[in-house]
C-alpha positions as CSV (number, residue, x, y, z in Angstrom):
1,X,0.0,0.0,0.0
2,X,0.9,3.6,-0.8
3,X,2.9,5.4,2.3
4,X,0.4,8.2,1.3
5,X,-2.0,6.6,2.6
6,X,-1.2,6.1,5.9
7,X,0.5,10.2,6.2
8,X,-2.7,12.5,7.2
9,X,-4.2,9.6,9.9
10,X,-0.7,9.6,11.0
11,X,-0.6,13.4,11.6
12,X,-4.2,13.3,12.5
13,X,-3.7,11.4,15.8
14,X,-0.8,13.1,16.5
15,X,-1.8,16.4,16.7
16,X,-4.8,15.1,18.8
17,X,-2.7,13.3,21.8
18,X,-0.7,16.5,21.4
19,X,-3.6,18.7,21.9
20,X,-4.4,16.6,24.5
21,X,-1.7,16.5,26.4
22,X,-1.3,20.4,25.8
23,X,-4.8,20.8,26.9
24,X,-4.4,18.4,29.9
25,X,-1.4,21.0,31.0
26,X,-3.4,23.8,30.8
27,X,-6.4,22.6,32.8
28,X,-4.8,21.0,36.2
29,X,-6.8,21.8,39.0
30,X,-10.0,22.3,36.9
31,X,-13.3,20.7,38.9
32,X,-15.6,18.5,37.1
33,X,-18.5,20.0,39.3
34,X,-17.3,23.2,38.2
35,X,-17.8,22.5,35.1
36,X,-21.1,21.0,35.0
37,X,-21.9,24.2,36.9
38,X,-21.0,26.6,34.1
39,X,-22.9,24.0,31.8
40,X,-26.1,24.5,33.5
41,X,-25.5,27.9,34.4
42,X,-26.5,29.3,30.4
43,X,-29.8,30.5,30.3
44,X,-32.7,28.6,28.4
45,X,-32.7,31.8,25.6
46,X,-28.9,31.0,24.9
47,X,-29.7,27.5,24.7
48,X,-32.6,28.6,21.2
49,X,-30.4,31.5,20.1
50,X,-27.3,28.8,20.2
51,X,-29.6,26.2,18.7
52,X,-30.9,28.6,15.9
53,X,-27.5,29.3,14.8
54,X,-26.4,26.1,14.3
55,X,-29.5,25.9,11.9
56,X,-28.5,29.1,9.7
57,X,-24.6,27.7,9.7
58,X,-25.9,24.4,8.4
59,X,-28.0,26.3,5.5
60,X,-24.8,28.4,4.9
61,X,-22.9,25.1,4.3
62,X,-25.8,23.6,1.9
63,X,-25.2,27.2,0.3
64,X,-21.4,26.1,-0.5
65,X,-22.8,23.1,-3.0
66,X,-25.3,25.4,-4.1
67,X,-22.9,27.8,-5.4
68,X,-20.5,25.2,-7.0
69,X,-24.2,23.9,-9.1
70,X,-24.4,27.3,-10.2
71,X,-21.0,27.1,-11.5
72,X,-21.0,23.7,-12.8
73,X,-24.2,25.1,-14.5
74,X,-26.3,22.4,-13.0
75,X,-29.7,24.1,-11.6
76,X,-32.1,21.2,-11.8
77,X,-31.1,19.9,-8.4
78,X,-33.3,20.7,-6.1
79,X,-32.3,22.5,-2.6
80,X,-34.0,20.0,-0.7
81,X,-31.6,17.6,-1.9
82,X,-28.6,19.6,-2.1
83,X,-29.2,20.7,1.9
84,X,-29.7,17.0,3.0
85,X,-26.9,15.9,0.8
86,X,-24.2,19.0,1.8
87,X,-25.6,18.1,5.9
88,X,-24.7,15.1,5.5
89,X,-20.9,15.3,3.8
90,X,-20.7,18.0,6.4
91,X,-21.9,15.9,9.7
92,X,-19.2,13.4,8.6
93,X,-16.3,14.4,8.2
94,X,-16.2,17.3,10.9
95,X,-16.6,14.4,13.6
96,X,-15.1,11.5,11.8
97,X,-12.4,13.8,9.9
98,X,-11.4,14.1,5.9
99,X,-8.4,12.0,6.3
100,X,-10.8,9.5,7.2
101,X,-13.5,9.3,5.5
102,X,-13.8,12.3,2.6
103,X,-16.8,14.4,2.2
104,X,-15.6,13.9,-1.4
105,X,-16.5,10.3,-1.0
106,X,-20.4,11.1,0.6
107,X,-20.8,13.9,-2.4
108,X,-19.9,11.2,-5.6
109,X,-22.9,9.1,-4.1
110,X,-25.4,11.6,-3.8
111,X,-24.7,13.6,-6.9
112,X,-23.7,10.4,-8.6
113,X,-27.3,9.8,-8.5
114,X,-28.2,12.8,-10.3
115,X,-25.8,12.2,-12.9
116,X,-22.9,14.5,-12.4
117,X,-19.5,13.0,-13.4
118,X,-16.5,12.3,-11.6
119,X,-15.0,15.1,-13.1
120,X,-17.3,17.7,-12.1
121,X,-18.0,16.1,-8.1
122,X,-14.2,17.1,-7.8
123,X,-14.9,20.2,-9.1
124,X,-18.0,20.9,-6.9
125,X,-15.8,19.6,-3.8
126,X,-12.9,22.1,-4.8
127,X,-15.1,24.8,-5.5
128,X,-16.7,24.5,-2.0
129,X,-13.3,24.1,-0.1
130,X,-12.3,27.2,-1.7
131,X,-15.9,28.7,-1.2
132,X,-14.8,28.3,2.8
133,X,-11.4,29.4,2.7
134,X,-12.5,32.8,1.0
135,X,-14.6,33.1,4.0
136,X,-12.2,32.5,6.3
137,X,-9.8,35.6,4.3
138,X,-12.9,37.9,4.0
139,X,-13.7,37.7,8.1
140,X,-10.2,37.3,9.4
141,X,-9.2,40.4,7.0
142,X,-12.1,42.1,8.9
143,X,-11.1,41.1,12.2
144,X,-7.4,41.8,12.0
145,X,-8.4,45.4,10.8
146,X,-10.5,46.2,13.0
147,X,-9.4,44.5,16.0
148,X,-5.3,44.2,15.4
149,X,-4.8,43.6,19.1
150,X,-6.2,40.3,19.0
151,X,-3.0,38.7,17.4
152,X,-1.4,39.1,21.4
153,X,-3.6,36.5,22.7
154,X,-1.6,34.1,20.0
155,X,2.0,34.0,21.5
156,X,4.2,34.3,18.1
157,X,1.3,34.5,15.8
158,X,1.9,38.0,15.0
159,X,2.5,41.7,16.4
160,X,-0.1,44.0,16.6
161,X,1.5,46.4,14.5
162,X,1.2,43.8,11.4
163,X,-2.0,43.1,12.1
164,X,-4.1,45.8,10.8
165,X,-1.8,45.1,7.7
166,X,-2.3,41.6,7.3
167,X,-5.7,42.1,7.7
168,X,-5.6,44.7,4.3
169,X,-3.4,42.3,2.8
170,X,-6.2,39.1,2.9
171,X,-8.7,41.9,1.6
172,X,-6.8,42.6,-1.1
173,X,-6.9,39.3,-2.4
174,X,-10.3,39.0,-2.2
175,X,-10.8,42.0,-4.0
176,X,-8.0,40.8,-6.6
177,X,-10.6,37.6,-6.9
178,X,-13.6,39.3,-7.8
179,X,-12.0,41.7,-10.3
180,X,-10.3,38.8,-11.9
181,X,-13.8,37.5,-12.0
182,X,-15.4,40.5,-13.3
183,X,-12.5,40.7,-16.0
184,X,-13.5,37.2,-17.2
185,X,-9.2,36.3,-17.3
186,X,-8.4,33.6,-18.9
187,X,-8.1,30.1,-16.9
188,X,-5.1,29.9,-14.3
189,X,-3.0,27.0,-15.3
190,X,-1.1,24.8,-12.7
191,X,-0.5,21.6,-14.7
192,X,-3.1,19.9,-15.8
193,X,-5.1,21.5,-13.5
194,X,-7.3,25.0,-15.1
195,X,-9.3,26.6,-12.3
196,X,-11.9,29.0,-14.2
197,X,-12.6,32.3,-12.4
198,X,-16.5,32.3,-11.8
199,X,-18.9,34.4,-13.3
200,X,-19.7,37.2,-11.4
201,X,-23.0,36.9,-10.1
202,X,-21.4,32.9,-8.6
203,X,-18.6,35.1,-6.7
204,X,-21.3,37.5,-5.2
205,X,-23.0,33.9,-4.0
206,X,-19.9,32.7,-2.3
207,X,-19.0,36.2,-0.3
208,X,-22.5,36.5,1.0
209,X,-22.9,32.2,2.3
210,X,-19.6,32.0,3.5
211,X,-19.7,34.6,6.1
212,X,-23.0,33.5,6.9
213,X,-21.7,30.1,7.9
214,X,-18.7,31.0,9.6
215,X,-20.7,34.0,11.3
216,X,-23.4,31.5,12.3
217,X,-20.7,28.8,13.6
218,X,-19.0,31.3,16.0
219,X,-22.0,32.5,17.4
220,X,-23.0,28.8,18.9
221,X,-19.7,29.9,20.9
222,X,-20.7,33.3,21.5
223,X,-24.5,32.9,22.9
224,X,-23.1,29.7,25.2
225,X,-20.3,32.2,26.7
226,X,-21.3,33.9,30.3
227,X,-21.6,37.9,29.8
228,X,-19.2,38.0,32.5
229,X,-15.7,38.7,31.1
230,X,-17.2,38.0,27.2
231,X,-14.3,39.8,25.1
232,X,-17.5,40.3,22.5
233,X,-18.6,38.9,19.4
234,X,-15.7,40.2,17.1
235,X,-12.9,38.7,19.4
236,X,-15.3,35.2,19.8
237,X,-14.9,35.1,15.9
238,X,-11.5,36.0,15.5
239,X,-10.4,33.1,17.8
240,X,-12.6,30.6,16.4
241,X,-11.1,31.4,12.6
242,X,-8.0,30.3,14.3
243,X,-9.0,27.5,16.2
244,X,-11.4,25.8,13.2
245,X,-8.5,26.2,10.6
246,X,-6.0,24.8,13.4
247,X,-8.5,22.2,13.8
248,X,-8.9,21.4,10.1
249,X,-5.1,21.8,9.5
250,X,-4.6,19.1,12.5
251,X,-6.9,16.8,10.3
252,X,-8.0,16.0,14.1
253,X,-11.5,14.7,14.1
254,X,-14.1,17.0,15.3
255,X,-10.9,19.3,15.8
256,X,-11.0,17.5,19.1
257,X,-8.6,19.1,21.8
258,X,-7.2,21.5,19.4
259,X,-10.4,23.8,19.9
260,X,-10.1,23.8,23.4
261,X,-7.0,24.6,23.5
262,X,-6.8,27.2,21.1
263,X,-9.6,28.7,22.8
264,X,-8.6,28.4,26.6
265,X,-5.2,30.0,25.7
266,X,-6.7,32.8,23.6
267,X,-9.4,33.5,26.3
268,X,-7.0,34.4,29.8
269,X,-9.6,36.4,30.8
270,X,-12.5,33.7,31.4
271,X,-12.8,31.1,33.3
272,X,-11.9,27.7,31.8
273,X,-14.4,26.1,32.9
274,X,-16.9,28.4,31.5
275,X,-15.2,28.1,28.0
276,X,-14.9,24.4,27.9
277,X,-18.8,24.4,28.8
278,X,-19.4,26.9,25.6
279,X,-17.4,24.3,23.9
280,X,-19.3,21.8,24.8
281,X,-22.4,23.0,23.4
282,X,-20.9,24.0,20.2
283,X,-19.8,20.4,20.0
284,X,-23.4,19.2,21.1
285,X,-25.4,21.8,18.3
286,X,-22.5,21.6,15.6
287,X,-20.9,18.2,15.8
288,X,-22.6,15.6,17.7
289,X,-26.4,15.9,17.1
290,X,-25.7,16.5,13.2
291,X,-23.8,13.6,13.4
292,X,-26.9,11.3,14.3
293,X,-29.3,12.7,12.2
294,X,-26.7,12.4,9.3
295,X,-26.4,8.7,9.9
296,X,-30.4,8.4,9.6
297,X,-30.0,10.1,6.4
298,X,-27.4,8.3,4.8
299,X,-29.7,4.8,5.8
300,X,-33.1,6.6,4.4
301,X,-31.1,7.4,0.9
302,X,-29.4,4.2,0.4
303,X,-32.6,2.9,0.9
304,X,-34.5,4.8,-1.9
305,X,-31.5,3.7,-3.7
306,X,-32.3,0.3,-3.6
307,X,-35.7,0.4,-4.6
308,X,-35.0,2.0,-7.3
309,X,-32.8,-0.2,-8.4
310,X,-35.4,-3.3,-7.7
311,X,-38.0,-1.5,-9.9
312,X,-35.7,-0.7,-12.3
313,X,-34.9,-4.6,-12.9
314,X,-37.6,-6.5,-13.9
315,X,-38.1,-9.7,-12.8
316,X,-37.0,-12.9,-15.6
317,X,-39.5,-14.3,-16.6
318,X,-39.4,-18.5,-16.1
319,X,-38.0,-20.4,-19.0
C-alpha cells in the first residue's frame, strides 16, 4: 500500500494526543463540578439563540454546494436535496475527519445519482473548499483590521502592529478575486489543473454564504459564553477562525482538543471552565447531534436507492 495513505491519519492522531496533552497541562486543578456548573448555568434563551444558529450555519454550508451547481451550470437539483446531501458530507467528516473518510466520497454518491460525473464532483468539492477558505480571508481580514490587538492573545502568531496590515493584505486578495472574476481572465494554469474564475453573479454567492456560515458557527460559541468577562462577538470570531483552521489543518477529528486549546489559551480572561462548557455546546449543536441525524440520512437514501434499483430490474421471466 501507498505510504500516502497512511501520512494525514498519522498526523491526524498526533496532533490530537498533542492537543491533548497540551490541553491536559493547561487545565490542572479544573473541577468536574465546576464545570457542570458553568454547563447548566446558560440560560434557556442561549440554549434557542445557540440552537438557531447552528440551523443558519448548516443552511450556509448547503449554500457552499449550491454555489459550486451554479458554476458547474447544474440548476435542476433541487435544494432540498442539495441541503440534506451538503448536511450530511458536512456531519461526517467534521466528527469523523477528511483524512478518514472524505466528504468527497459522501458527495460522488449523492450527486452520482443525479448524474454528475467524476469530473465535475471534484470540481464541486474544490469549489466548496475554496468557497470556505475565501470566507475564512474575508472575516479574518475584517477582524485583523478592525481588531489588530487580538493577534497578542496568540503568542508568536503576529504583532499587533502587522495586524491591521495583514488584515488589508487578505482583503486585497479578495478583492484581486472578484475583479479577476469581473474581468472574465483567462483560466489559471497549474499543470493539468485549469481553475476557471467564476462568473460574477457565482462570486457575489460565495461572499454573502460563506460569512454566513462562519458567522453563524461562532455564534453557537458566542450565545453559550457567560456575559461576565465575554471579550464580544468580534474577538469570539476572530479566535474561532484560528482554532477551526488549526483544527482542520490538525486533520484532528471534530478538531477535538485543538479547539479547546486554542480557545482556553486565547481567552485568559474567562474562566476555563466556563469556555470548555461553551465548547461543549458547540460540540453538542455543531458536531454531535448533526452527526446522528446524518447517519439516519445516509440509511433513508441508500434505501431509496435500492428500490429503485429493484423497480428498475424486472423480474425474468421462467423459461
Amino acid at each position: 500500500m501507498k505510504l500516502s495513505k497512511f501520512i494525514w491519519p498519522v498526523v491526524g492522531i498526533v496532533a490530537v494526543l498533542f492537543s491533548i496533552w497540551l490541553l491536559v497541562q493547561e487545565l490542572r486543578g479544573l473541577s468536574l463540578d465546576e464545570l457542570m456548573e458553568s454547563f447548566a448555568a446558560i440560560p434557556l434563551h442561549r440554549w434557542i439563540l445557540a440552537g438557531l444558529s447552528t440551523l443558519v450555519a448548516y443552511i450556509g454550508l448547503a449554500g457552499y454546494d449550491r454555489v459550486a451547481l451554479l458554476h458547474l451550470g447544474r440548476k435542476g437539483i433541487s435544494f432540498t436535496f442539495i441541503a440534506l446531501c451538503s448536511f450530511t458530507t458536512y456531519a461526517l467528516s467534521h466528527n469523523i475527519g477528511a483524512s478518514v473518510f472524505s466528504g468527497a466520497v459522501v458527495r460522488y454518491r449523492a450527486y452520482g445519482s443525479k448524474g454528475l460525473s467524476a469530473r465535475e464532483i471534484g470540481i464541486l468539492v474544490a469549489f466548496s473548499s475554496f468557497t470556505f477558505v475565501l470566507g475564512v480571508m474575508l472575516l479574518f481580514g475584517l477582524v485583523l483590521v478592525t481588531h489588530p490587538a487580538i493577534t497578542e492573545r496568540f503568542v508568536g502568531l503576529l504583532p499587533v502592529e502587522a495586524s491591521a496590515a495583514m488584515g488589508w493584505v487578505l482583503l486585497g486578495l479578495v478583492a484581486l478575486y472578484v475583479i479577476f472574476s469581473w474581468l472574465g481572465l483567462r483560466p489559471l494554469r497549474i499543470g493539468t489543473f485549469e481553475l476557471h474564475y467564476p462568473r460574477l453573479p457565482v462570486v457575489s454567492q460565495q461572499l454573502l454564504m460563506a460569512p454566513i456560515e462562519i458567522l453563524a458557527a461562532a455564534a453557537i460559541i458566542y450565545f453559550a459564553l457567560p456575559a461576565e468577562g465575554n471579550p464580544g462577538y468580534w474577538i469570539v470570531l476572530g479566535v474561532f477562525l484560528v482554532s477551526f483552521s488549526a483544527a482542520l489543518i490538525s486533520h484532528a477529528p471534530g478538531g477535538i482538543g485543538v479547539l479547546e486549546l486554542v480557545f482556553i489559551t486565547a481567552l485568559p480572561e474567562m474562566r476555563q471552565e466556563d469556555v470548555l462548557a461553551a465548547l461543549l455546546v458547540f460540540r453538542l449543536f455543531y458536531l454531535l447531534i448533526p452527526f446522528v441525524l446524518a447517519l439516519f440520512v445516509i440509511l433513508g437514501f441508500e434505501r431509496s436507492q435500492f428500490g429503485r434499483k429493484e423497480i428498475a430490474t424486472p423480474p425474468v421471466p421462467p423459461s
